[in-house]
C-alpha positions as CSV (number, residue, x, y, z in Angstrom):
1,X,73.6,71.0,190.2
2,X,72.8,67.6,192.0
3,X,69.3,68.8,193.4
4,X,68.5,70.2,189.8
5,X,69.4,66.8,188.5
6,X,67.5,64.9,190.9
7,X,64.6,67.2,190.7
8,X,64.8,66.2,186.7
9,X,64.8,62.5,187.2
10,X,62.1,62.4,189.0
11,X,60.0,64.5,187.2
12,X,60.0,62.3,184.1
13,X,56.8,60.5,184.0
14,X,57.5,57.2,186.1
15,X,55.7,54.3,185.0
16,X,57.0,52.0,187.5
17,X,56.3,53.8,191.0
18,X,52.4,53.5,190.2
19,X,50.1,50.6,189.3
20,X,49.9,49.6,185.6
21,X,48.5,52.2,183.4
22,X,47.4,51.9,179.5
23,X,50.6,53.6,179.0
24,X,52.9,51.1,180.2
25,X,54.3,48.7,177.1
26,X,53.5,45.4,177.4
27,X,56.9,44.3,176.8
28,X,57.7,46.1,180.4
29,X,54.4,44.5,182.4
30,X,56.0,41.2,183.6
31,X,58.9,43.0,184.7
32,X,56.5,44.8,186.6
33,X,54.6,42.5,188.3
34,X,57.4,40.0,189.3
35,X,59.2,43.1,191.3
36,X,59.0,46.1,193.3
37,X,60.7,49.4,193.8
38,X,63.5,49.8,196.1
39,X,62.3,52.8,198.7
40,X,64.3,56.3,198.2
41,X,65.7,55.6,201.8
42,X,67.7,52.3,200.5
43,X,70.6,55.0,199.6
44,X,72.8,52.0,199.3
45,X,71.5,50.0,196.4
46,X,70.5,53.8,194.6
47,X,73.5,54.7,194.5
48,X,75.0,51.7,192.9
49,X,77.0,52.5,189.8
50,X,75.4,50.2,186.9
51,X,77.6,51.3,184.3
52,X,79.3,47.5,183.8
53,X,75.8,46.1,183.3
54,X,74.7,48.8,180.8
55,X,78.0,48.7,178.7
56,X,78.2,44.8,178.5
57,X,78.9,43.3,175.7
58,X,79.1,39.8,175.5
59,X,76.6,39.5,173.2
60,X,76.3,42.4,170.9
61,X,72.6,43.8,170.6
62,X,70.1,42.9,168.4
63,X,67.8,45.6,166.6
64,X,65.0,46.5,164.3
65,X,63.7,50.3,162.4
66,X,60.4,51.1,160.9
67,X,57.2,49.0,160.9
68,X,58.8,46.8,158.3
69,X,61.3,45.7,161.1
70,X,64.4,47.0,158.9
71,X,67.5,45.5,160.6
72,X,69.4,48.2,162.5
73,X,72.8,47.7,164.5
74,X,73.2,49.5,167.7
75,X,76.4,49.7,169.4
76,X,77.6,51.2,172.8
77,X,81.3,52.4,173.2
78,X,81.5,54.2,176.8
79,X,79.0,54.2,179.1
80,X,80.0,56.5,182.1
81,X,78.1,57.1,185.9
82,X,77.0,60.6,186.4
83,X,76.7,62.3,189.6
84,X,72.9,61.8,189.7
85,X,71.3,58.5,188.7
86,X,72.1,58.7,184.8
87,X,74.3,57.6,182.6
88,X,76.4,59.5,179.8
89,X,76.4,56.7,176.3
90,X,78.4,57.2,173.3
91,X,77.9,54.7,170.7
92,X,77.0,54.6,166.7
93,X,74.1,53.2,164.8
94,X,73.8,51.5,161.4
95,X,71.0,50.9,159.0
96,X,72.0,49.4,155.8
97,X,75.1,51.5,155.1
98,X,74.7,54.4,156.7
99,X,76.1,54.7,160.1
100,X,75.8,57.5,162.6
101,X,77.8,58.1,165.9
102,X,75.3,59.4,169.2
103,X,76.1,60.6,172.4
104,X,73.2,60.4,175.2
105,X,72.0,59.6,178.4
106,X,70.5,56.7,179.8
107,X,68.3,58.0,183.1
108,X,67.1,55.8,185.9
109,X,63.8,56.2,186.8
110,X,63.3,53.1,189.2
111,X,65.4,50.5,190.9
112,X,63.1,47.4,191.5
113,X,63.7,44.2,193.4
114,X,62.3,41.3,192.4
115,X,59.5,40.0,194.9
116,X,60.9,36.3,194.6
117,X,64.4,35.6,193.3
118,X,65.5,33.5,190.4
119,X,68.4,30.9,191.2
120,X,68.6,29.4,187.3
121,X,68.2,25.9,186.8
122,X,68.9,23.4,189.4
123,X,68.4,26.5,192.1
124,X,72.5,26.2,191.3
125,X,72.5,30.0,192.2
126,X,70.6,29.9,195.4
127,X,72.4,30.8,199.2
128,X,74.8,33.1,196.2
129,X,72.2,35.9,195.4
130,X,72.0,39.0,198.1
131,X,69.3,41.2,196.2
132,X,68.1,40.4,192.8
133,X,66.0,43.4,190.1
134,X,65.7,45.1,187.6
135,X,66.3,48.9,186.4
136,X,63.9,50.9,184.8
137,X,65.4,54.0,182.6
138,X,64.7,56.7,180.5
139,X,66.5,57.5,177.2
140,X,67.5,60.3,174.8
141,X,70.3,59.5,172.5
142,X,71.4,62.1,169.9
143,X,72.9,61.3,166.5
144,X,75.4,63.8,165.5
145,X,73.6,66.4,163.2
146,X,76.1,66.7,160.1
147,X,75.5,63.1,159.7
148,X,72.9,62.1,156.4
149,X,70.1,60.6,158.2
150,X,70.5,61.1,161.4
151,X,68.2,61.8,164.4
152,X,66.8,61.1,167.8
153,X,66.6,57.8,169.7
154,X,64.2,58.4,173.0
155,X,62.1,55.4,174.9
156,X,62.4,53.1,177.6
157,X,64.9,50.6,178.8
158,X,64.8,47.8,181.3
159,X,68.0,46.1,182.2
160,X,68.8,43.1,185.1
161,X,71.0,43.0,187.5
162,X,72.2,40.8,190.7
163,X,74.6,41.5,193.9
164,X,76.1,38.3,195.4
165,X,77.0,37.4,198.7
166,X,80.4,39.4,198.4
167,X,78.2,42.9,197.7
168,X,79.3,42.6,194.0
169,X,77.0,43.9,191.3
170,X,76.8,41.7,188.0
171,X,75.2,41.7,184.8
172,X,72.1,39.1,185.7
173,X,72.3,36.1,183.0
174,X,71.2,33.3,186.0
175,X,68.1,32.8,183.6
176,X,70.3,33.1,180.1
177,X,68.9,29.2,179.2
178,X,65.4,30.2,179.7
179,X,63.7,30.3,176.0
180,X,62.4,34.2,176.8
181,X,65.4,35.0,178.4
182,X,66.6,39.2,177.4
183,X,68.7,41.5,179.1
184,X,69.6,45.3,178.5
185,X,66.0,45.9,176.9
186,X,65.7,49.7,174.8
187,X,62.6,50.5,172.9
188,X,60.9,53.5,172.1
189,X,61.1,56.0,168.5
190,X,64.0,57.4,166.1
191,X,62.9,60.8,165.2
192,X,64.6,62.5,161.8
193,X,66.3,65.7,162.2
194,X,65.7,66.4,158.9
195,X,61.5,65.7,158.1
196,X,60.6,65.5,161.9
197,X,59.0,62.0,161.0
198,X,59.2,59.1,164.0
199,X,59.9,55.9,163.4
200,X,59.0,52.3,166.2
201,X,62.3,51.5,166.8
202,X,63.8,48.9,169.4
203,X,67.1,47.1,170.1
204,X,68.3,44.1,173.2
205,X,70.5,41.9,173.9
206,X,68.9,38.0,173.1
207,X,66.0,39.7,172.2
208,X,64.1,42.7,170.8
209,X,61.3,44.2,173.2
210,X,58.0,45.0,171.4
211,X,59.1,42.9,168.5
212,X,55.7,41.7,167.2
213,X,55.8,38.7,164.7
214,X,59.4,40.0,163.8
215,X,60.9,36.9,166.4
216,X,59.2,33.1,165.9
217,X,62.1,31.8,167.8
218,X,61.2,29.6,170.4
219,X,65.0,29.0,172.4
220,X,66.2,31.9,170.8
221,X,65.5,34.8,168.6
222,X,65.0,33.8,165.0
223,X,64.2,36.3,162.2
224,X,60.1,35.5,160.8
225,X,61.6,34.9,156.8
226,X,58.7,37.2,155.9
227,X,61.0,39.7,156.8
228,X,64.3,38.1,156.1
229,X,65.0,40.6,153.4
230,X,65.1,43.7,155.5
231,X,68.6,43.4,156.3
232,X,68.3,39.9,158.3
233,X,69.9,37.6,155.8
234,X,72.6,35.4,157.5
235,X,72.0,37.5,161.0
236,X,70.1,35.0,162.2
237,X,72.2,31.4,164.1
238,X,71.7,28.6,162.1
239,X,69.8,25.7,162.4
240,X,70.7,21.9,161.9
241,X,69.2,19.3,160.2
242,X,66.9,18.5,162.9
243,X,65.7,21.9,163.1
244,X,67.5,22.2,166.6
245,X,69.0,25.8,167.5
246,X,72.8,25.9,167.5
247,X,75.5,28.5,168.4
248,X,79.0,28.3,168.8
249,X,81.3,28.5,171.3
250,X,84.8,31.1,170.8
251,X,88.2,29.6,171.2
252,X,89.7,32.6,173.6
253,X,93.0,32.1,175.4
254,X,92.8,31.0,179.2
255,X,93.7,34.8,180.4
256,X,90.0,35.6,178.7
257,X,88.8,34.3,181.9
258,X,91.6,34.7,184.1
259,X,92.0,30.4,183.8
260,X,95.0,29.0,186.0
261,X,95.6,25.3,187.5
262,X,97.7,24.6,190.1
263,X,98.6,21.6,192.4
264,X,97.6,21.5,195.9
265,X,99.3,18.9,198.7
266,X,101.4,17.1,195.9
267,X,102.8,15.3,198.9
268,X,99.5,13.5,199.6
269,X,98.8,12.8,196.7
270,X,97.8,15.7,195.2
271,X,94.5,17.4,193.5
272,X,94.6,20.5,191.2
273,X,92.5,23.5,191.9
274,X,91.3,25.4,189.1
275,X,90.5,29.4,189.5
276,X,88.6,31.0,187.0
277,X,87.7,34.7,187.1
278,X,89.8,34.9,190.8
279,X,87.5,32.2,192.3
280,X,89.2,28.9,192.9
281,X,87.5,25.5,192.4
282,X,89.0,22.2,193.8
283,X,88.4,19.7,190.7
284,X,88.6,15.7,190.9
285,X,90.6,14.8,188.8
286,X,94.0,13.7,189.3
287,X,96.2,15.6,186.7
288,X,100.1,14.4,187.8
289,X,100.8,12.5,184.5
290,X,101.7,13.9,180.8
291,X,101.8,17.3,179.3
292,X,98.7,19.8,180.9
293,X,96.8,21.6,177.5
294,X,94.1,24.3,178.6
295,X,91.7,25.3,176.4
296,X,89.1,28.0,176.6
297,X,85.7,28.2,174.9
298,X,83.3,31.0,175.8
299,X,79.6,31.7,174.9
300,X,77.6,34.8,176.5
301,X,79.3,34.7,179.6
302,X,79.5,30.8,179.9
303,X,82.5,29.1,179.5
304,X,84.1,25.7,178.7
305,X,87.3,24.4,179.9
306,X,89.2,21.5,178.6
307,X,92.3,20.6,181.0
308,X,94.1,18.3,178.7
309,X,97.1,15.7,179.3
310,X,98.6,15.0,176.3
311,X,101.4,12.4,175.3
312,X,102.7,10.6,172.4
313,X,100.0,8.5,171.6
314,X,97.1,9.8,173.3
315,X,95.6,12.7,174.7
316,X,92.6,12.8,177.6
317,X,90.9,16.1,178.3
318,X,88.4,16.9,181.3
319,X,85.8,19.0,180.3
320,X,84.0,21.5,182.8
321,X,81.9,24.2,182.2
322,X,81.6,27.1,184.1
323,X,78.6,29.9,184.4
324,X,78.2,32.4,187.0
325,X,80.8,31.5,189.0
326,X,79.7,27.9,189.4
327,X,82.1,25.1,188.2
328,X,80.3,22.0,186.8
329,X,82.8,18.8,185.4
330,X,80.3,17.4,182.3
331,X,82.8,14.3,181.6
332,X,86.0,13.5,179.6
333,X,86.9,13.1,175.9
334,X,89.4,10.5,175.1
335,X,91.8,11.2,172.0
336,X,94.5,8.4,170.1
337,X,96.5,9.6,167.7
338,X,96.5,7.3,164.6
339,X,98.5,4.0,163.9
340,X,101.3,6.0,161.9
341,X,102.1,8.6,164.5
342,X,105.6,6.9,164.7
343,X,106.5,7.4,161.0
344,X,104.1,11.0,160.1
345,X,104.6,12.3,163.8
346,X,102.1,13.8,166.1
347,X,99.0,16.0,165.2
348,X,98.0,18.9,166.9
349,X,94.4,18.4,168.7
350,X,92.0,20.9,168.2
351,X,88.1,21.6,169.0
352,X,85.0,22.7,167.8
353,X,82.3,23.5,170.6
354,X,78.6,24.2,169.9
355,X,75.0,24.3,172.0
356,X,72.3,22.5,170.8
357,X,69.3,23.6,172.7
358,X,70.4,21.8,176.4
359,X,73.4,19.8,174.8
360,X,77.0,20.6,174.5
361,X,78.7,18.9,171.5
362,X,82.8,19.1,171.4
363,X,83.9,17.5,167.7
364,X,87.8,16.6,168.2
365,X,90.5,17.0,165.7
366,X,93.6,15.7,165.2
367,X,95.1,18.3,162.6
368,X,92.1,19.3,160.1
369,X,90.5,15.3,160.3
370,X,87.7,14.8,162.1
371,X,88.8,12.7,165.1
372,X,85.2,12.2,167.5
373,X,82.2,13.7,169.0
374,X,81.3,14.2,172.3
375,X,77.7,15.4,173.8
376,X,76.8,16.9,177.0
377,X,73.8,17.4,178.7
378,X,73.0,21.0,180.2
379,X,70.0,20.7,181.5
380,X,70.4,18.6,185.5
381,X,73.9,19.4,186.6
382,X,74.4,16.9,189.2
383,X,78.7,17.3,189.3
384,X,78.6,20.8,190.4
385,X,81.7,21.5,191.9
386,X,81.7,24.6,195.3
C-alpha cells in the first residue's frame, strides 16, 4: 500500500523538481526561485508531519469563484497525516448561501528549503531558525454529491513552514508584517458535478494567489470596489480617516496563550518572569506593589500583554508584545481614576487594541468613557527581551 502511494505522488506532474516551465503559475515562481528541494535522502525533514501548519487557523482563509471573483468561504475542519506524504482534509464551502461539506486530500509533491533564510524585521528571528521552506502540494477536494451545487476543487497549494532550534515545526509567520506576506496558498478549478463546467477558483490565508486586480491592497488585502458587490461588502478591514489599514486585536483570556507571572528571588529584591506559550521571559519591571491585572490581546498569532497593578486611585499597566516566541516591552500606560472615585466608587479598566500599519494603539477605559490613548511603534524593536 505504501510503495503504491509513493509510486502515485510522485507520478503527479511535479513542477517544482525541474526548472520553470510555461506551466508553472506565476503566483508559485518566487517561491521557486528563493528555494530548493530537499533531496529524497533527507528522510528526516520528509517525513515531517505538517498537519498543524495546514489546519491553522488563526486567521480564517480568504477566497474568490468565477472570473467575476464571487466571494467564496473555505473552511478546513480536520486535517489528518497519511502514511505517505498526503493529507486527508474535511472542511465545507460556501458561496452566497449555499454551503457544501468536502472531504479530500492534500498531496505533497515537494519539500523545498529556502536558499537564504528570513529572520523578520530587526533579524529578531535569527540564531532561532534550524531550516526554513516551503511545501509544494497537490489537491483534490470532493464536495459531497447530494449537495445542490456541488463539485470538485483540484489545483495547487504552497504553504510555509520553519523548525527552530529545539527541532519544532511551526506555521512560518516570521514575515507576517511584510505588505505581500501569505501563507497556506490553494489555487486551481471548481469543476460542477452537475454541467461538467470549471470554474478559476482560489482561496489563502492574508491573501488570495492568482488574484488579478481582485486585491489593490497595499499592507494588506483589500477588495478592488469594482467588485465589492460580489459578496465582498463589509469582508474587507476597515480603514480610518487617514486612509491607514487597521485591524483589531481579540481580548482572549491569559490561558489563550498559556500567560503566567511569577516572582523570582523575592529576597533580593525580586523580578517577575513571564512565560508565555511554555517559554519563560525575565521582564524589567518591578511588580511587588498593588493588585496584578493580566490582560491578553491576540492578532494572527501575535500577542499583547498588559500586566497591570491596580489600586484605588490609579492603575499602571506594562505593555509587551510578543510574536514568535520573542518578548518585546513597548512601554507603559498610566490610568487615574476620576476625582469622585471616593463618593461613585471605582471603575473597571478596560482596552481596546488595534494595528495601524507599524503602530499599536491601546484606547483605555474606565467603565464605558474613554479614559486615553496610547501608540506604539512596531517597526525597530530595540527592548527585546531573550
Amino acid at each position: 500500500m505504501v510503495a503504491v502511494a509513493l509510486l502515485l505522488l510522485f507520478t503527479l506532474p511535479n513542477l517544482c523538481r525541474s526548472q520553470k516551465t510555461d506551466e508553472t503559475p506565476r503566483w508559485l515562481e518566487p517561491a521557486l526561485a528563493n528555494s530548493h528541494s530537499v533531496p529524497m535522502a533527507d528522510q528526516a525533514l520528509l517525513n515531517r508531519d505538517f498537519s498543524s501548519v495546514l489546519a491553522d487557523k488563526r486567521t480564517a482563509f480568504i477566497g474568490y469563484i468565477g472570473p467575476d471573483y464571487y466571494k467564496m468561504d473555505i473552511c478546513f475542519d480536520t486535517v489528518k497525516k497519511e502514511p505517505d506524504a498526503s493529507y486527508r482534509v474535511t472542511g465545507s464551502s460556501k458561496v452566497r448561501t449555499n454551503v457544501c461539506t468536502f472531504s479530500g486530500f492534500v498531496r505533497i509533491s515537494d519539500i523545498r528549503e529556502l536558499n537564504e533564510p528570513e529572520y523578520g524585521a530587526d533579524d529578531f528571528m535569527k540564531g532561532r531558525i534550524k531550516r526554513q521552506g516551503v511545501c509544494i502540494a497537490r489537491y483534490r477536494l470532493e464536495e459531497s454529491r447530494q449537495q445542490k451545487g456541488s463539485g470538485v476543487f483540484s489545483g495547487i497549494s504552497l504553504f510555509r513552514w520553519y523548525i527552530d532550534g529545539d527541532n519544532r515545526l511551526h506555521y512560518d509567520d516570521i514575515n507576517d508584517d511584510a505588505d505581500n506576506y501569505a501563507n497556506n496558498q490553494f489555487a486551481g478549478t471548481w469543476k460542477s458535478y452537475a454541467t461538467g463546467k470549471e470554474k478559476r477558483c482560489a482561496w489563502g490565508q492574508y491573501r488570495i494567489p492568482g488574484s488579478g486586480d481582485l486585491d489593490i491592497g497595499a499592507a494588506e488585502f483589500s477588495v478592488n470596489p469594482a467588485y465589492a458587490a460580489n459578496g465582498w461588502t463589509g469582508a474587507d478591514s476597515h480603514s480610518n480617516r487617514t486612509g491607514e489599514r487597521t485591524s483589531e486585536y481579540t481580548c482572549m483570556p491569559p490561558d489563550a496563550v498559556n500567560a503566567s507571572y511569577k516572582i523570582i528571588g523575592k529576597e533580593s529584591g525580586a523580578y517577575y518572569c513571564l512565560s508565555i506559550n511554555g517559554r519563560e521571559h525575565r521582564i524589567p519591571d518591578m511588580i511587588d506593589y498593588g493588585e496584578l491585572d493580566l490582560k491578553v490581546y491576540t492578532r494572527n498569532g501575535s500577542a499583547l500583554l498588559l500586566i497591570g497593578l491596580t489600586d484605588y486611585y490609579a492603575s499602571v499597566y506594562f505593555v509587551y508584545h510578543c510574536h514568535n516566541a520573542v518578548l518585546t516591552r513597548l512601554g507603559q500606560i498610566d490610568i487615574e481614576q476620576p476625582a469622585d472615585v471616593e463618593e461613585r466608587g471605582v471603575r473597571k479598566v478596560s482596552f481596546k487594541v488595534a494595528r495601524e500599519n507599524d503602530k499599536l494603539v491601546v484606547e483605555s477605559y474606565l467603565d464605558d468613557a474613554v479614559a486615553g490613548k496610547s501608540e506604539f511603534t512596531l517597526n525597530g524593536f530595540t527592548n527585546k527581551i531573550k
